[in-house]
C-alpha positions as CSV (number, residue, x, y, z in Angstrom):
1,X,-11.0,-61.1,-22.9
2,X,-12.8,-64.0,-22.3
3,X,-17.2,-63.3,-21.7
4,X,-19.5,-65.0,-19.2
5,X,-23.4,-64.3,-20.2
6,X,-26.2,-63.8,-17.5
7,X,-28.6,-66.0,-15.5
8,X,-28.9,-68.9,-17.8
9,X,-25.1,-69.5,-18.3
10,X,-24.1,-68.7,-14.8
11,X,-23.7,-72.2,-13.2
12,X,-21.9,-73.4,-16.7
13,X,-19.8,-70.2,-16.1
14,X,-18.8,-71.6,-12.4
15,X,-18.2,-74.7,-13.4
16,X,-15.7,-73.6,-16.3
17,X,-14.1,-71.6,-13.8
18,X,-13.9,-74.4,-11.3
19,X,-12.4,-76.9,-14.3
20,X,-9.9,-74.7,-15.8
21,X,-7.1,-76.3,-13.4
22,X,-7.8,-79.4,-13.2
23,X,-6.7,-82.3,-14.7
24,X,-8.3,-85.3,-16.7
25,X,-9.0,-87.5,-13.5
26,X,-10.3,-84.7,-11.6
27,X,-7.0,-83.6,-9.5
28,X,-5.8,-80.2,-8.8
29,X,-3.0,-79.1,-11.5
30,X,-0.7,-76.6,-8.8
31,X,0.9,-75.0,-11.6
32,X,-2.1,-74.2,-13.9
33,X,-3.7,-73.1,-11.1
34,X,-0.6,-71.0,-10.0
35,X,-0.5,-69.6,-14.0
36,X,-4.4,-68.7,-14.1
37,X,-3.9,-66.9,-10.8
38,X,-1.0,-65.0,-12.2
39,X,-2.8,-64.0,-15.2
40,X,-6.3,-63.8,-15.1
41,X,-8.6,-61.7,-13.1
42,X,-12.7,-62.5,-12.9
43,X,-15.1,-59.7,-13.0
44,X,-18.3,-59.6,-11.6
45,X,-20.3,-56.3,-13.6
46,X,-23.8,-55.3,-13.4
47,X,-22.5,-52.8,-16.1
48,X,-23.9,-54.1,-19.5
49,X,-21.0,-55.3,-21.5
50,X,-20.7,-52.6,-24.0
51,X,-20.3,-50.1,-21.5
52,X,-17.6,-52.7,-19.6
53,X,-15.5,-54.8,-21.9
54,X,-13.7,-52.5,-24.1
55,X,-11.6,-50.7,-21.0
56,X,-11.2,-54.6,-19.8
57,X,-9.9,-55.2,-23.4
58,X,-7.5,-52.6,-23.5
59,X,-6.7,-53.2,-19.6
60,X,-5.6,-56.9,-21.1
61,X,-3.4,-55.3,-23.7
62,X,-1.2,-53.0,-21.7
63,X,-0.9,-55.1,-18.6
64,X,-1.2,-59.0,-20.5
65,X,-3.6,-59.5,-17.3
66,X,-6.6,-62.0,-19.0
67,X,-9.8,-60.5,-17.7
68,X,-13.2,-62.9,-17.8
69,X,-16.7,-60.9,-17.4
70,X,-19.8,-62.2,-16.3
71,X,-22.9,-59.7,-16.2
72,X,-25.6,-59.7,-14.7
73,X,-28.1,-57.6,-12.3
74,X,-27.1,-56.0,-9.6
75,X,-29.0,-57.9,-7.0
76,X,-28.6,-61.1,-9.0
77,X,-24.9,-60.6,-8.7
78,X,-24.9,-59.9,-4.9
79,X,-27.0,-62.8,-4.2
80,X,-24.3,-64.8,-6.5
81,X,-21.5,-63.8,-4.3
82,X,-23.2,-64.5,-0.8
83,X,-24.1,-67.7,-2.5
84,X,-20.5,-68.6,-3.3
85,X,-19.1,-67.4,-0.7
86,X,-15.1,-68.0,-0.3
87,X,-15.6,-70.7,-3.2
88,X,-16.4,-67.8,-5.6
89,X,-14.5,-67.4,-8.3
90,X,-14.7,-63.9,-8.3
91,X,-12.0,-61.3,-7.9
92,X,-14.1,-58.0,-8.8
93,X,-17.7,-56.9,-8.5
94,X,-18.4,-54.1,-10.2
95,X,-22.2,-52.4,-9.9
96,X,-24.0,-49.3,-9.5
97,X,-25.2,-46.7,-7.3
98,X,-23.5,-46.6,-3.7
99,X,-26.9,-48.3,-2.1
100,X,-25.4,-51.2,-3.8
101,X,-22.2,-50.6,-3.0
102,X,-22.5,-50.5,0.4
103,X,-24.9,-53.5,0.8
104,X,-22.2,-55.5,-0.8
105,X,-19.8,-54.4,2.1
106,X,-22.3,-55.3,4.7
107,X,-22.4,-58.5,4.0
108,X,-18.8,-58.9,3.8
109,X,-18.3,-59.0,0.2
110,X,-15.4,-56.9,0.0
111,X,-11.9,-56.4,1.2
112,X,-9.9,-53.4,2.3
113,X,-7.9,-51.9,-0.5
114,X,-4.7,-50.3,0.0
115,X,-4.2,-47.8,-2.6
116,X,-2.6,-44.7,-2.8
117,X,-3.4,-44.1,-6.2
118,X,-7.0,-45.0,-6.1
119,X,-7.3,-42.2,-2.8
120,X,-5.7,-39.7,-5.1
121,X,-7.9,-40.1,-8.0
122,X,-11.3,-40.4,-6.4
123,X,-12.7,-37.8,-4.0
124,X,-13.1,-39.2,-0.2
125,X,-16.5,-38.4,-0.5
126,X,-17.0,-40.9,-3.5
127,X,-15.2,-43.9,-2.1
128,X,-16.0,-46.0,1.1
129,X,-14.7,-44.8,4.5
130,X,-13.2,-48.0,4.8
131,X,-11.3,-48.5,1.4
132,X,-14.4,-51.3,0.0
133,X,-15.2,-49.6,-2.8
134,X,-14.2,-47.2,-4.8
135,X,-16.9,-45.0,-7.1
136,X,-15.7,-45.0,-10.7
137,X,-18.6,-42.7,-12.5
138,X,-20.7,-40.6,-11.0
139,X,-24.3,-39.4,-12.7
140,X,-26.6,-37.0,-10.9
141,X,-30.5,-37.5,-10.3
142,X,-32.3,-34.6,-11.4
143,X,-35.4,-33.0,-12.5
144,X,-36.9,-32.6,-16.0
145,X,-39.7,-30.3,-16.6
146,X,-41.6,-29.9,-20.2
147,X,-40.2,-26.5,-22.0
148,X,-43.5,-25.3,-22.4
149,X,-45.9,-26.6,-19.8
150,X,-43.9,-25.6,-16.9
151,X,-42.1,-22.0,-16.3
152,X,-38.6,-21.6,-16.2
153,X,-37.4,-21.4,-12.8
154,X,-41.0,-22.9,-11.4
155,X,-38.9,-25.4,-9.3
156,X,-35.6,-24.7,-8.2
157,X,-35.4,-27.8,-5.2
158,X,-36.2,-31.3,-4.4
159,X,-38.3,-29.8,-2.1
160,X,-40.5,-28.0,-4.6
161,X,-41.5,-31.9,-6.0
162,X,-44.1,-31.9,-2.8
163,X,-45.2,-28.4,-3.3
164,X,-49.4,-29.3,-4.3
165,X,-49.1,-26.5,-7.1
166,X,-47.8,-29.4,-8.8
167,X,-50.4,-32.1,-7.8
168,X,-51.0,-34.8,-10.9
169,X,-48.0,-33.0,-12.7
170,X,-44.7,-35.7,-11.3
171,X,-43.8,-38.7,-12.8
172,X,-41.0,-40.9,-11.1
173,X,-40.0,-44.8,-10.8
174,X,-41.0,-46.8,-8.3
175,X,-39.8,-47.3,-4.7
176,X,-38.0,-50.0,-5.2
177,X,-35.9,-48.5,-7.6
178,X,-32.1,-48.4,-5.9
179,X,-32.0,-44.8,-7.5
180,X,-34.9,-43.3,-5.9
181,X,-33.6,-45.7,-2.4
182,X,-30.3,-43.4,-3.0
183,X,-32.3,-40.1,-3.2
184,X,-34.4,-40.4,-0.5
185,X,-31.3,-41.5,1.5
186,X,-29.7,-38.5,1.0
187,X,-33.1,-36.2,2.0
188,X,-32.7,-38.1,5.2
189,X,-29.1,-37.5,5.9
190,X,-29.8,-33.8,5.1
191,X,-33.0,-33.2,6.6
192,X,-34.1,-36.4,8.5
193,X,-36.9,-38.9,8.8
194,X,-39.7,-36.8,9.9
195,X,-38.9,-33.8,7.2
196,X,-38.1,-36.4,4.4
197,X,-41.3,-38.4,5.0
198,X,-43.6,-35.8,4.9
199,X,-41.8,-35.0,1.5
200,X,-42.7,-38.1,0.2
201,X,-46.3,-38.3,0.9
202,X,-46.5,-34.6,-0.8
203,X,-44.5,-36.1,-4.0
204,X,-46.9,-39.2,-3.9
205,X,-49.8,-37.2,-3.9
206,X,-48.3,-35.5,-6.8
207,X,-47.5,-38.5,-9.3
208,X,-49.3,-38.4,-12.7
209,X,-49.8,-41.9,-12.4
210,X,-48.4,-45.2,-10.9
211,X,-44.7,-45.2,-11.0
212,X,-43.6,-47.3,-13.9
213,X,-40.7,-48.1,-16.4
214,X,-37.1,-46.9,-16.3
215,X,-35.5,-43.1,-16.2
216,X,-36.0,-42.6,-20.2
217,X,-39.5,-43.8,-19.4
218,X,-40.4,-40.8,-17.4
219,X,-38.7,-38.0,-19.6
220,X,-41.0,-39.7,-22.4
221,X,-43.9,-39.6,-20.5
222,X,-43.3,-36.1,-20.0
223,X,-43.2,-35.6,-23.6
224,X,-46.2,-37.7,-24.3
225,X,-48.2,-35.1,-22.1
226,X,-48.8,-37.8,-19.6
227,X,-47.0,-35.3,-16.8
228,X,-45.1,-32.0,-17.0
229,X,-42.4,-32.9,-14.5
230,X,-39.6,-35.9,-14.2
231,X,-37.2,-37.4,-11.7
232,X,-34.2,-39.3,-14.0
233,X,-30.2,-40.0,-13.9
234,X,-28.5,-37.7,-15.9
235,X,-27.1,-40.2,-18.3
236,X,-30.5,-41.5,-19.4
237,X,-31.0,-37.9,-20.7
238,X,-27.7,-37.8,-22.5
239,X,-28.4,-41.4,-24.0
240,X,-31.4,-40.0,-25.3
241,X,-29.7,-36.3,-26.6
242,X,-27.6,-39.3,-28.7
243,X,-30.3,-42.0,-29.4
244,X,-33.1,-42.5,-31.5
245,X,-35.2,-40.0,-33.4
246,X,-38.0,-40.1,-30.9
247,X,-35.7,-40.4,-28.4
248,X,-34.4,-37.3,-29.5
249,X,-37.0,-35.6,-29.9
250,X,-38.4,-36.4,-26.1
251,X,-35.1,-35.2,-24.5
252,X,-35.4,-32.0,-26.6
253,X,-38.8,-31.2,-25.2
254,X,-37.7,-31.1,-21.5
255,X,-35.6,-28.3,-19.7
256,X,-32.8,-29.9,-17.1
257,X,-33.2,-28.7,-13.7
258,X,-30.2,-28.8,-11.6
259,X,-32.0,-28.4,-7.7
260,X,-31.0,-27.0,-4.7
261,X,-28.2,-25.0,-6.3
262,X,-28.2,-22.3,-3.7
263,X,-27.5,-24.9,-0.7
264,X,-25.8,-28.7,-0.9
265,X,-26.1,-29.1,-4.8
266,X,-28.1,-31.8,-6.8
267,X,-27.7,-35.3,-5.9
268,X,-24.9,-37.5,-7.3
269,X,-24.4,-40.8,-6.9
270,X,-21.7,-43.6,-8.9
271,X,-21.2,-46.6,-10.2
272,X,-18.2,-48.5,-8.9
273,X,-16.3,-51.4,-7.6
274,X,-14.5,-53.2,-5.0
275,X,-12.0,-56.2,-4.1
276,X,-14.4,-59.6,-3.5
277,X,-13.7,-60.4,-0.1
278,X,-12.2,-64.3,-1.3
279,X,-9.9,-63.0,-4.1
280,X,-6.2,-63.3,-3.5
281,X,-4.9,-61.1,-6.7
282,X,-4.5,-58.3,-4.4
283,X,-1.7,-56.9,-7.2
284,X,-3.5,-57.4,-10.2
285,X,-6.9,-56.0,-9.1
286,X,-5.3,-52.7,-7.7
287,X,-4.5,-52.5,-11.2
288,X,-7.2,-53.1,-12.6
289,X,-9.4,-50.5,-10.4
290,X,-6.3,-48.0,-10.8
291,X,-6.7,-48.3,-14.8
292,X,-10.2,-47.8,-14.8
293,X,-9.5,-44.3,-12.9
294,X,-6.6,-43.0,-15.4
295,X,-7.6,-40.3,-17.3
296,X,-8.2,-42.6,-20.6
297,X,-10.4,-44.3,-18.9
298,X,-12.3,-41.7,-17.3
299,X,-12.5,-39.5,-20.3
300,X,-13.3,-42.7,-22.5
301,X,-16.3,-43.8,-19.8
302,X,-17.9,-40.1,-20.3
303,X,-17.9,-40.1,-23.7
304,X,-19.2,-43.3,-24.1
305,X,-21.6,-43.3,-21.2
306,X,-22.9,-40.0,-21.0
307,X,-21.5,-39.6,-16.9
308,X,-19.2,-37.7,-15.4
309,X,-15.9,-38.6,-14.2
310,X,-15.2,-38.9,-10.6
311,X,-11.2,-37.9,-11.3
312,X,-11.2,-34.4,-10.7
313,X,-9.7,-32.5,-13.9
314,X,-10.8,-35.0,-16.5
315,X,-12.9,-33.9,-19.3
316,X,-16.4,-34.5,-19.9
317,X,-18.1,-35.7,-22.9
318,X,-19.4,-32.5,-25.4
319,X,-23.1,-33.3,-24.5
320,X,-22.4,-32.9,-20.8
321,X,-20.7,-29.6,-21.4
322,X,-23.4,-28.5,-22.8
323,X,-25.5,-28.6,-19.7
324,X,-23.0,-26.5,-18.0
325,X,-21.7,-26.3,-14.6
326,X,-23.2,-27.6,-11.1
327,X,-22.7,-27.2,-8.0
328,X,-23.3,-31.4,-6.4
329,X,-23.7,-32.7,-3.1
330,X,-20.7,-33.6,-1.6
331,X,-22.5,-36.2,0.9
332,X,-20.3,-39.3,1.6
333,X,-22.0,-41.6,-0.2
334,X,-21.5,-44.4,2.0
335,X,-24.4,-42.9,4.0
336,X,-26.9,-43.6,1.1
337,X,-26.2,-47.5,1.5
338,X,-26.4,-47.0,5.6
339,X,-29.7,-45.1,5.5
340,X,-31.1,-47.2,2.7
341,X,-33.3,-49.6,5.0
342,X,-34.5,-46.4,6.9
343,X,-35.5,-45.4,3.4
344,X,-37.3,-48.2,2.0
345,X,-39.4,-48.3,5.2
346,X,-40.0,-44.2,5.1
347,X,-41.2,-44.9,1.3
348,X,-43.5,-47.4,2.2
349,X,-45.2,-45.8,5.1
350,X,-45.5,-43.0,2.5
351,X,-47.7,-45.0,-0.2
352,X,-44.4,-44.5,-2.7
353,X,-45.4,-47.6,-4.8
């Protein structure tokens, strides 16, 4: 499988692209053109390549389909495609969290899939309504609490994160974090705007300190002693139960809290993928998405990535067993990406930094 590398190489990535059918004086050459099309499908990922290219790899070797990856951030990459526009090369995007998802299909980045196979596989509620995009992982967004400093069964909820018991105990990311976007999106589908925002001002007037860093960030501020409570993706935990010693040893000092158990289950949300809108493979990138949802695949993308699989029945890695089973939200999460703008506002009115 041929690799494309992020920002700096992008425009000599296009232009490879753009070159690989031509011929010396610059013409069109029909047939290598008609060949690459054939044969070759261009991926899109704001997965990190490690995570990516070995089920691409192995996708190549049973199907002889030539796969070329460019990564890249997730808004970098949706930028990229509204950018390029029908001229994209581009036959597959591949990203994370449904906010993104969904922002891709509003601005007509995608195309309808028709796939049995893919409806089969993946739960309604984890792929679009309108057969865009298709969720391929899922990872919940939980809470953490220190082993110690906080009683078992002290928060049971989302909800509790407000409760002023806990003021100057919460660390969390930022607002503009697509993660914490997601959650909130899903407090408002559940409780709506004037419920969720008064949740957030009580979970800002909670926080530690200034929202900062990344998921594993939190859980090792929490460990540090810097707060007694977290907000993180499951999978960042899991990384860290299989990372470094000190990661190790921060992800053993916190207790996972799986929230509103007794009524719509903790929040999941996926990563995923979908058809660009300018790609005629139609055949070849059904195949791809419907070998990325065989069980291999799955069961390969938990182990390796510490999330669950959203084919119901496949295994899950030995470090997720071990945090046992969860009821989660079965929210369509095609509403997280439709409330997202009623969320970033919500966040901001509350102070969420």
């Amino acid at each position: 499988m041929s690799r494309f590398f992020p920002m700096a190489a992008l425009a000599l990535a296009t232009a490879g692209l753009g070159l690989a059918g031509c011929t010396d004086n610059g013409e069109q050459n029909d047939d290598a053109t008609a060949e690459q099309g054939a044969t070759t499908l261009n991926v899109y990922s704001a997965r990190k390549e490690d995570l990516i290219a070995p089920l691409l790899d192995r996708f190549t070797e049973e199907t002889g389909i030539e796969v070329q990856l460019l990564t890249a951030g997730a808004g970098s990459l949706l930028s990229r495609l509204e950018s390029e526009g029908r001229n994209t090369p581009a036959d597959v995007l591949i990203t994370v969290d449904a906010g993104n998802l969904q922002r891709a299909k509003e601005s007509d980045v995608f195309q309808a899939v028709d796939s049995d196979t893919l409806r089969e596989n993946i739960p309604a509620n984890l792929r679009d309504v309108d057969d865009q995009w298709f969720g391929l992982s899922q990872r919940a967004r939980v809470i953490f609490t220190h082993k110690d400093r906080v009683e078992e069964g002290a928060i049971t909820s989302y909800a509790d994160l407000a409760d002023p018991k806990f003021k100057g105990k919460i660390c969390i990311r930022s607002s503009d974090n697509i993660y914490n976007q997601s959650l909130v999106a899903s407090l408002i589908a559940e409780h709506g705007e004037e419920w969720t925002e008064d949740w957030a001002k009580g979970l800002v007037d909670n926080l530690a300190r200034k929202p900062q860093g990344g998921d594993r960030d939190q859980i090792s501020a929490v460990h540090a002693g810097e707060c007694d409570i977290a907000v993180a993706n499951t999978y960042y935990y899991g990384a860290m139960q299989n990372g470094s010693d000190s990661e190790r040893e921060a992800a053993n000092s916190v207790r996972l809290v799986w929230p509103n158990q007794d009524e719509r289950g903790a929040h999941v949300n996926v990563s995923g993928a979908g058809m660009v809108a300018a790609s005629e493979k139609t055949e070849a990138v059904i195949e791809l998405l419907e070998f990325l949802t065989t069980e291999e695949s799955q069961e390969w993308y938990a182990q390796v990535n510490n999330e669950f699989p959203v084919r119901p029945g496949v295994p899950a890695s030995e470090t997720l067993d071990e945090w046992g089973e969860f009821k989660a939200d079965d929210l369509n999460l095609s509403k997280l990406g439709e409330l997202n703008p009623a969320a970033v506002k919500l966040m901001d009115r509350a102070g969420w930094q």
